[in-house]
C-alpha angles and dihedrals in degrees: 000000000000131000106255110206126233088241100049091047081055086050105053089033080060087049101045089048100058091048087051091089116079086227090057102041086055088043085059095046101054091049090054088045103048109017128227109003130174111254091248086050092058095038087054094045101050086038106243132110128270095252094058091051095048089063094052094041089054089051091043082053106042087055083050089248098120110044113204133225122179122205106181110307080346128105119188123207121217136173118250091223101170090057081053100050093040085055104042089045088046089068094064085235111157129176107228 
């Protein structure tokens, strides 16, 4: 087996622990379904306010999770999908 760095075991632990939250799981999953959307477009969509998903955009970025793009007054939220899969494929998990 590898040797996993320090640094990469902090960084999944980051990244485990902002998908621990069920908002943010179904954040995630939308994103993954439908692509880049606009902040008002997800919290519509998950039915809570902006406020609320501004909070749990800030920690999915934070973890490098939601990547942000900003078009005039507008941010757009996207899926980091190489991190995750890097992550996820780090663990040796295969489906079988």
């Amino acid at each position: 087996m590898e040797s996993i760095l320090e640094s990469d075991i902090q960084q999944r632990a980051k990244i485990f622990a902002a998908l621990a939250e069920p908002t943010r799981l179904r954040l995630v999953t939308l994103l993954a379904q439908q692509g880049e959307l606009s902040g008002s477009e997800i919290a519509n969509r998950l039915g809570i306010s902006l406020a609320l998903f501004c909070h749990h955009s800030k920690i999915l970025a934070e973890a490098g999770v939601l990547q942000i793009r900003k078009e005039g007054q507008t941010k757009y939220s996207s899926l980091n999908r190489e991190l995750l899969a890097n992550c996820f494929s780090s663990l040796g998990i295969h489906r079988e």
